[in-house]
KEFIKE-943245 format. One record per residue: x, y, z of N, C-alpha, C, CB in turn. Coordinates in steps of 0.02 Angstrom, whole numbers, padded with zeros to 5 digits, always signed. Glycine has a CB too. Example, Ala and Ser with C-alpha at 12.3 -4.5 7.8 and 13.67 -1.06 7.14 Angstrom:
<rs>
+00660-00284+00390+00615-00225+00390+00660-00165+00390+00565-00224+00452
+00642-00112+00354+00684-00053+00357+00645+00002+00394+00704-00030+00286
</rs>
This chain:
<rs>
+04056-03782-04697+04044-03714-04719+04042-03716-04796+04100-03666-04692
+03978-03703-04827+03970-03697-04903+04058-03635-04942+03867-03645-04911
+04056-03676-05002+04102-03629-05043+04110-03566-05048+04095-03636-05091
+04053-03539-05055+04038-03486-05065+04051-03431-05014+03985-03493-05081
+04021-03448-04942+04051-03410-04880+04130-03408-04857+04017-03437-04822
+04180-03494-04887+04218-03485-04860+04270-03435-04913+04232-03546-04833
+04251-03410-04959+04297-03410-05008+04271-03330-04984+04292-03455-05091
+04209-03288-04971+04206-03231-04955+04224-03211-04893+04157-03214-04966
+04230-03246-04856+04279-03228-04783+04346-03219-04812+04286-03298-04717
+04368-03261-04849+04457-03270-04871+04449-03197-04920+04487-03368-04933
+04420-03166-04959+04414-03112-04982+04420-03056-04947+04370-03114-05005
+04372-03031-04893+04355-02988-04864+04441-02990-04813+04273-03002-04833
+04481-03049-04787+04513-03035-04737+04587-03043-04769+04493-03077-04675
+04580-03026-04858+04664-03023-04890+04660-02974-04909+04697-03067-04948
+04636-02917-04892+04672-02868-04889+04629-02823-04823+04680-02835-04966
+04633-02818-04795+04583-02801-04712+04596-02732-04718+04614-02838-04619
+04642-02673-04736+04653-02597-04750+04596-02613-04786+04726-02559-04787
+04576-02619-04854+04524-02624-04889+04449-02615-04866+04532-02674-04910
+04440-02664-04827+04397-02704-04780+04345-02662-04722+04451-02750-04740
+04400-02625-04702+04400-02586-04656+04356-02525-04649+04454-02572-04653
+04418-02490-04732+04394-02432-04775+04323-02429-04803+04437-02428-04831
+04298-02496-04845+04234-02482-04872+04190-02497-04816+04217-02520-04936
+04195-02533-04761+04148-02528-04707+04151-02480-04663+04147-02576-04675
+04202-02433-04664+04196-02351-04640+04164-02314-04671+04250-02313-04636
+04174-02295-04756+04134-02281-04775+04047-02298-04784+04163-02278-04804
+04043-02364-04792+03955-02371-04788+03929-02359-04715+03925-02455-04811
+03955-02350-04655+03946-02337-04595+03908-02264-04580+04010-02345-04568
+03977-02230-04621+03959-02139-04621+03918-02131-04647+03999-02086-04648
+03924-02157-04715+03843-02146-04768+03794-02159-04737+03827-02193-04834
+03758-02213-04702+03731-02220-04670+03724-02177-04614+03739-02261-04669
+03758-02167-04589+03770-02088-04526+03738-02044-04568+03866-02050-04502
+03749-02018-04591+03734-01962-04647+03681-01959-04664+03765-01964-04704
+03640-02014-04701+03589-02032-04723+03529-02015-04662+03600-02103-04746
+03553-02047-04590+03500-02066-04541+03500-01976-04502+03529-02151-04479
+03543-01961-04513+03567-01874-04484+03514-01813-04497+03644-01843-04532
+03530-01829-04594+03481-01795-04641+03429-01783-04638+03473-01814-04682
+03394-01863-04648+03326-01884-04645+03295-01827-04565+03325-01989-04634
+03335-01859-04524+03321-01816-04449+03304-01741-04462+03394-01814-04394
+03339-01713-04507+03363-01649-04502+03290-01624-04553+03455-01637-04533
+03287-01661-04593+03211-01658-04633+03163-01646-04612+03187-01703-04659
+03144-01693-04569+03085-01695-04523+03083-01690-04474+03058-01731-04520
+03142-01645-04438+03111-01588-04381+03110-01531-04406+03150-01577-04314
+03143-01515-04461+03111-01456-04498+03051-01438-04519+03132-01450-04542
+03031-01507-04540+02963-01499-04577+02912-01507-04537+02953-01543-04631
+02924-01531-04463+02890-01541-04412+02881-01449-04372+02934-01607-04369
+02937-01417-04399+02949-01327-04362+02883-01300-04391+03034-01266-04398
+02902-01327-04455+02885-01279-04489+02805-01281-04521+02939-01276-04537
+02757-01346-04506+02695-01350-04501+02672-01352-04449+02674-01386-04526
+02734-01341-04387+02688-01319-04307+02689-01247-04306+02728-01348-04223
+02727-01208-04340+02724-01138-04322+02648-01124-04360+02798-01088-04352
+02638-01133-04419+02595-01136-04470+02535-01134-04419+02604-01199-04524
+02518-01181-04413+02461-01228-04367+02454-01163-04314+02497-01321-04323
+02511-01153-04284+02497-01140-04198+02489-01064-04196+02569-01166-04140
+02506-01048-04259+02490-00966-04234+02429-00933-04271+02560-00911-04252
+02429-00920-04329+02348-00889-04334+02314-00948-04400+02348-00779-04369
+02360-00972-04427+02303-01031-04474+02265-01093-04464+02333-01060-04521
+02282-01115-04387+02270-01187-04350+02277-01246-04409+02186-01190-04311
+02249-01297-04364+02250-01341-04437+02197-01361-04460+02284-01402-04438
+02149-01309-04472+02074-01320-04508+02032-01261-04519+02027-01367-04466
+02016-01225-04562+01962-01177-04557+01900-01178-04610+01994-01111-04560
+01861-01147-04579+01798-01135-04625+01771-01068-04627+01741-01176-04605
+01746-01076-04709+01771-00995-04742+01693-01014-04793+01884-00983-04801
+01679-00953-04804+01606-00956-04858+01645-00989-04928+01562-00857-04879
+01620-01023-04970+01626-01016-05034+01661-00974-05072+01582-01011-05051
+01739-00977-05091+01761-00925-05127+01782-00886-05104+01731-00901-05158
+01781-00880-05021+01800-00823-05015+01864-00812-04994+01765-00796-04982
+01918-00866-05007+01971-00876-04998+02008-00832-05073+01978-00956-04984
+01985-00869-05123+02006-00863-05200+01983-00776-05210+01953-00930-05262
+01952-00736-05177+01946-00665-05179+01944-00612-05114+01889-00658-05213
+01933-00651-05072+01932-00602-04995+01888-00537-04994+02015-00570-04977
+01837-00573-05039+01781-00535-05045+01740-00521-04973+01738-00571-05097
+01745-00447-04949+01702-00461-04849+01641-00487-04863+01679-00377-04787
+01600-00479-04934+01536-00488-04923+01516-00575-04901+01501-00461-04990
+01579-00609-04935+01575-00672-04915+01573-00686-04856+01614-00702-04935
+01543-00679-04781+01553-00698-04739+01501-00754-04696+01568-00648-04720
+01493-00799-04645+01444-00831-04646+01417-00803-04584+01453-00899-04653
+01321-00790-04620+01297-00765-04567+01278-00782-04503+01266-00746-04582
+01272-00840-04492+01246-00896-04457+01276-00930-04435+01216-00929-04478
+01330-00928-04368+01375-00947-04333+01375-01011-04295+01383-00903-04300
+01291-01019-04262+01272-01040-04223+01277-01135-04230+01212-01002-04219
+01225-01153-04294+01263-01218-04319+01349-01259-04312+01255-01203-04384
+01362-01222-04361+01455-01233-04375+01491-01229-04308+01496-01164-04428
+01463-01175-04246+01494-01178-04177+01470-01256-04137+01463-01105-04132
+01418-01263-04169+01386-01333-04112+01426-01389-04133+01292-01361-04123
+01423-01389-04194+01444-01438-04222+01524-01461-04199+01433-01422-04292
+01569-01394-04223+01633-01396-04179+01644-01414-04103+01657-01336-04183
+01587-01402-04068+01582-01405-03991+01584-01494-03997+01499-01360-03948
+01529-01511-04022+01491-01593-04013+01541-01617-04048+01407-01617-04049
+01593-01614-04092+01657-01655-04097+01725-01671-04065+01674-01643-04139
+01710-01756-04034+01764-01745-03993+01828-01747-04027+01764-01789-03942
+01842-01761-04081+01911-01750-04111+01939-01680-04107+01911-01770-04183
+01892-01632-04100+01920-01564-04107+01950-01515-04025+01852-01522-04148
+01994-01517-04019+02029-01508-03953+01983-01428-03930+02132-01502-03965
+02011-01390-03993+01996-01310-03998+01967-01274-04036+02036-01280-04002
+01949-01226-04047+01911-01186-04090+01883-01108-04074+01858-01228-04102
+01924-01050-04118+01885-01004-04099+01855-00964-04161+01920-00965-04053
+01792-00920-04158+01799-00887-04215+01840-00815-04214+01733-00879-04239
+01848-00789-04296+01886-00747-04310+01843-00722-04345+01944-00760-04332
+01879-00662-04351+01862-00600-04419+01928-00596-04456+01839-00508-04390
+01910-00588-04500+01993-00567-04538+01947-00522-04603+02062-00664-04580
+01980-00454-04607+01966-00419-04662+02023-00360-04644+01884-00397-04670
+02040-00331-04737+02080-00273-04730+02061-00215-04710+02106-00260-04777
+02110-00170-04679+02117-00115-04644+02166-00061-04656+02123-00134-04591
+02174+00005-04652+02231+00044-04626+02237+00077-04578+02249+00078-04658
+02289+00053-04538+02305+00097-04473+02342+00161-04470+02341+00059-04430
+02313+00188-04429+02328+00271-04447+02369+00286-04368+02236+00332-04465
+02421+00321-04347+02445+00357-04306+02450+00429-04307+02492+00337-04301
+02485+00473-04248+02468+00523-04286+02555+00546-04327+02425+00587-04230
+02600+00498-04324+02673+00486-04340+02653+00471-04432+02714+00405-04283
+02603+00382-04433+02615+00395-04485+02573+00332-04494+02682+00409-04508
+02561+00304-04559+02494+00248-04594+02535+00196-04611+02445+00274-04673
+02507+00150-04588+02522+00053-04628+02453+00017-04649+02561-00019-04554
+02451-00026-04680+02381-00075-04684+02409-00135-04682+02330-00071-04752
+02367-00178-04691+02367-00237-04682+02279-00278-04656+02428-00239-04631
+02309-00354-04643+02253-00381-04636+02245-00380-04522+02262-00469-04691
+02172-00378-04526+02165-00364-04442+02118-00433-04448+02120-00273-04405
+02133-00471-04369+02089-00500-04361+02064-00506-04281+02105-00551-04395
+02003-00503-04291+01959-00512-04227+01963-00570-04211+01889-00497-04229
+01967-00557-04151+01961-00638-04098+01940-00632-04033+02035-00678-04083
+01913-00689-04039+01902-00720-03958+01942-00720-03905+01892-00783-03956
+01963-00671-03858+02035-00684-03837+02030-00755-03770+02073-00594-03802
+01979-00764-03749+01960-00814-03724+01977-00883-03753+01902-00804-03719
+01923-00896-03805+01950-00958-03844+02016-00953-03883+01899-00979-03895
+02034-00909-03906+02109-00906-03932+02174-00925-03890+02120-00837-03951
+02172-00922-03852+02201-00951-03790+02218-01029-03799+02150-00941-03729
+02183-01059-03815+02191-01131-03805+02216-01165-03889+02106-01166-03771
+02210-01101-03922+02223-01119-04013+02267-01088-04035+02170-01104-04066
+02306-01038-04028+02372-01015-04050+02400-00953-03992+02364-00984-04134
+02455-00943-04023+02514-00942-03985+02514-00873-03972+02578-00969-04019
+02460-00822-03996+02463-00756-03990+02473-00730-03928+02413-00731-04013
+02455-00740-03884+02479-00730-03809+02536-00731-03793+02459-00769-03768
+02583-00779-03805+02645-00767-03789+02688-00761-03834+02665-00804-03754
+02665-00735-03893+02695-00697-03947+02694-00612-03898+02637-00705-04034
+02649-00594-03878+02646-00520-03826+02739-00488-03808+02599-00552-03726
+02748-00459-03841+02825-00438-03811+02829-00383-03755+02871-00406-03872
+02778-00322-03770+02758-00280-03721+02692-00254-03716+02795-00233-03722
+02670-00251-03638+02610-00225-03653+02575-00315-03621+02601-00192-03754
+02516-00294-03611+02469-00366-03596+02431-00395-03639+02423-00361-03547
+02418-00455-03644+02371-00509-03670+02300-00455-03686+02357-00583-03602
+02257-00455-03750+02191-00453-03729+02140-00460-03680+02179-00474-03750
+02124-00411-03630+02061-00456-03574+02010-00483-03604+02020-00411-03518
+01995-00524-03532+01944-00592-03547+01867-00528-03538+01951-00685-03462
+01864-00481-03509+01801-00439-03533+01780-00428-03595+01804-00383-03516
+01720-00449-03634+01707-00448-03701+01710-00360-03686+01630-00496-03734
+01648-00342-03642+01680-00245-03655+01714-00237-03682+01709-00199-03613
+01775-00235-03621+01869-00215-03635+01891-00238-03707+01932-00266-03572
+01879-00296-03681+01915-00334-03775+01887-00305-03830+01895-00425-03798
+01828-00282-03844+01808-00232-03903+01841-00177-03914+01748-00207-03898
+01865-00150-03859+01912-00082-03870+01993-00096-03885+01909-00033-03796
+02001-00155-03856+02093-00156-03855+02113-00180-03929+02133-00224-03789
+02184-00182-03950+02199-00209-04017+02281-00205-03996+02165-00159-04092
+02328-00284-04024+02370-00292-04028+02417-00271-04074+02362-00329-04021
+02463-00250-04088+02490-00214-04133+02565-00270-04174+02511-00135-04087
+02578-00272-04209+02641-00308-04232+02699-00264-04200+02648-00313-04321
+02765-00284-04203+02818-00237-04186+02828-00208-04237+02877-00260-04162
+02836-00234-04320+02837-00192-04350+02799-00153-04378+02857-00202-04371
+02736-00169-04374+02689-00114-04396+02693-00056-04322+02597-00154-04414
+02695-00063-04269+02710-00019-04218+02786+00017-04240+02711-00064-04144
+02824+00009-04275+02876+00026-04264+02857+00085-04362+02943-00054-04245
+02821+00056-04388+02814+00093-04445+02756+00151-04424+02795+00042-04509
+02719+00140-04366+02677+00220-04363+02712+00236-04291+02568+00221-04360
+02755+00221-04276+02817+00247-04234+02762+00258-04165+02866+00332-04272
+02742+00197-04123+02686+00224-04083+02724+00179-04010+02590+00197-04117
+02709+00185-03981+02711+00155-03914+02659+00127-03860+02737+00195-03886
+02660+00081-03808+02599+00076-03755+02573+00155-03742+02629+00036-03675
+02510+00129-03762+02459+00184-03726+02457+00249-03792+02501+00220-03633
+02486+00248-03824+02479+00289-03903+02406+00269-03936+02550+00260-03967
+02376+00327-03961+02323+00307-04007+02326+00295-04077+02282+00347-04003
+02296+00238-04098+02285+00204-04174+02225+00222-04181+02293+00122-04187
+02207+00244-04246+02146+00212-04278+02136+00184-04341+02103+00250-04278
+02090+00135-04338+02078+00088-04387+02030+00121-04447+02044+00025-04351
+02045+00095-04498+01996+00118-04549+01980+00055-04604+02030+00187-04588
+01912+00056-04593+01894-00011-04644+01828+00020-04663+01887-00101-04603
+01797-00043-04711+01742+00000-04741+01692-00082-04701+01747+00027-04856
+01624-00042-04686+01606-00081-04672+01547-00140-04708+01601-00054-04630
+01547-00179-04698+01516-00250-04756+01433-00221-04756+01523-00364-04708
+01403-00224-04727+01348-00174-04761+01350-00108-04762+01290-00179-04737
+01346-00075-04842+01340-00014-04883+01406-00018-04897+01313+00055-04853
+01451-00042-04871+01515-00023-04882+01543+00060-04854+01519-00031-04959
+01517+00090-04812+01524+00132-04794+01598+00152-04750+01472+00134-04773
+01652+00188-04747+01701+00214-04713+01684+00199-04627+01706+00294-04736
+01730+00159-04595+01707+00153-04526+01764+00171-04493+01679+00085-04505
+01790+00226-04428+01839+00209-04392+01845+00205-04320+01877+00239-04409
+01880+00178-04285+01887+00154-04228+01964+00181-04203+01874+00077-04233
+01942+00226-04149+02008+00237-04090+02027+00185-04037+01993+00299-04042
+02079+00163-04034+02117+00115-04000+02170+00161-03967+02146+00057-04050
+02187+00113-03919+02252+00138-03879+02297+00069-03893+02237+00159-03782
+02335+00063-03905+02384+00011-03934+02448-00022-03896+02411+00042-03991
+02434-00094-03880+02474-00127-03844+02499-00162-03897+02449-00162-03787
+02580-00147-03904+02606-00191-03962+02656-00243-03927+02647-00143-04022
</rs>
């Protein structure tokens, strides 16, 4: 047995309380360390699946700019391309389109705004979690008809125009050509 090992065995086992102690401690540290790290990255794993899974997915396409102003006029007219294209890729599991532009909702209790977005309630289904986000009241139907008339409500924006199932909303936006005042009666499943 070289010098060097035997003289660090004879170290490590004259005083063994010692011994013991700093290899309890680098043990825990290590505990600690491997705990943390864990605790990091299932957080950070929460918290870019919620992201992802409920209305931002993990990819979108938007006109030019129109992120940096949320200008409506920015919108793309021509759907048809960018849908094929998404279809003919097999990396892409899902995909639906949206509308997203601002609004104010009117009751006859009382007004909130915010941003509304149109969807596919068909393809949305398979891309975020809005469905069983639903607390009361039903899912969007799969009838494009029906689905033009229905609209989901937040709890708290339902709870700020103080409305209930089967209460009437209406929407007020201006619409992208002329810019003209547009509104729409809903009956509201929040």
């Amino acid at each position: 047995m070289p010098l060097i090992l035997r003289l660090a065995l004879r170290n490590l086992f004259r005083n063994t309380r010692r011994t013991i102690l700093t290899c309890t401690m680098v043990g825990l540290s290590l505990t600690a360390l491997v705990i943390t790290d864990a605790l990091i990255k299932g957080m950070s794993d929460v918290m870019v699946g919620t992201i992802t899974q409920t209305l931002a997915g993990q990819g979108q396409v938007h006109k030019r700019e129109y992120l940096e102003n949320r200008d409506e006029k920015l919108y793309i007219k021509d759907l048809s391309d960018i849908t094929q294209q998404l279809s003919s890729n097999a990396d892409i599991k899902a995909f639906s389109v949206r509308t997203l532009f601002g609004a104010m909702v009117s009751s006859t209790n009382n007004t909130g705004g915010g941003l509304v977005y149109g969807i596919n309630p068909q393809t949305e289904i398979a891309l975020s979690k809005i469905k069983d986000a639903v607390i009361q009241g039903e899912y969007l139907s799969n009838n494009e008809k029906d689905a033009a008339r229905e609209i989901l409500l937040g709890s708290e924006l339902a709870a700020q125009l103080e409305v209930n199932l089967g209460d009437r909303v209406v929407l007020s936006h201006s619409q992208i050509e002329g810019s003209e005042l547009m509104q729409s009666l809903f009956y509201g499943n929040n």
